[in-house]
C-alpha positions, 0 to 999 in steps of 0.5 A, spaced: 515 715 652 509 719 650 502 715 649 501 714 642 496 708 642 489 709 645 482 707 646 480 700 641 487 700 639 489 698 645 484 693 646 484 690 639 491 689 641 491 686 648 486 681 646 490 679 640 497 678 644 493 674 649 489 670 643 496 669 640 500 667 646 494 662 648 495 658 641 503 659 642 501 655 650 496 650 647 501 648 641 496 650 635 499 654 630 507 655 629 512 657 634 511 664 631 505 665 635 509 668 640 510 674 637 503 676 640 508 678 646 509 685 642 502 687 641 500 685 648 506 690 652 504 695 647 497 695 648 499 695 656 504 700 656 500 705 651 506 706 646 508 703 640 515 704 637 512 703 630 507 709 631 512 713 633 517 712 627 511 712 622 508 719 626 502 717 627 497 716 634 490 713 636 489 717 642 484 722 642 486 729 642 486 733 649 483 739 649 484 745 654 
């Protein structure tokens, strides 16, 4: 698994899943609100399946 996911990506999609897995906790909002376990794994793990499948990456080119 090569990293695919960087930098904002990889924050935005941290806070969302600790967001939406705190809602899911606290019962506000629907049971689905626990899908915020995907974005919160990719974010930590730094790949998305989905990125790969589509051919896209945020992680900034490396020079050398």
């Amino acid at each position: 698994m090569k990293t695919n996911v960087g930098g904002i990506d990889k924050i935005l999609r941290i806070v969302a899943g600790i967001v939406l897995i705190a809602l899911g906790i606290m019962g506000i909002g629907a049971p689905w609100t626990f899908i915020g376990i995907v974005p919160l794994a990719t974010g930590l793990m730094g790949w998305c399946p989905a990125y790969t499948l589509l051919g896209m990456n945020t992680c900034p080119m490396k020079k050398g």
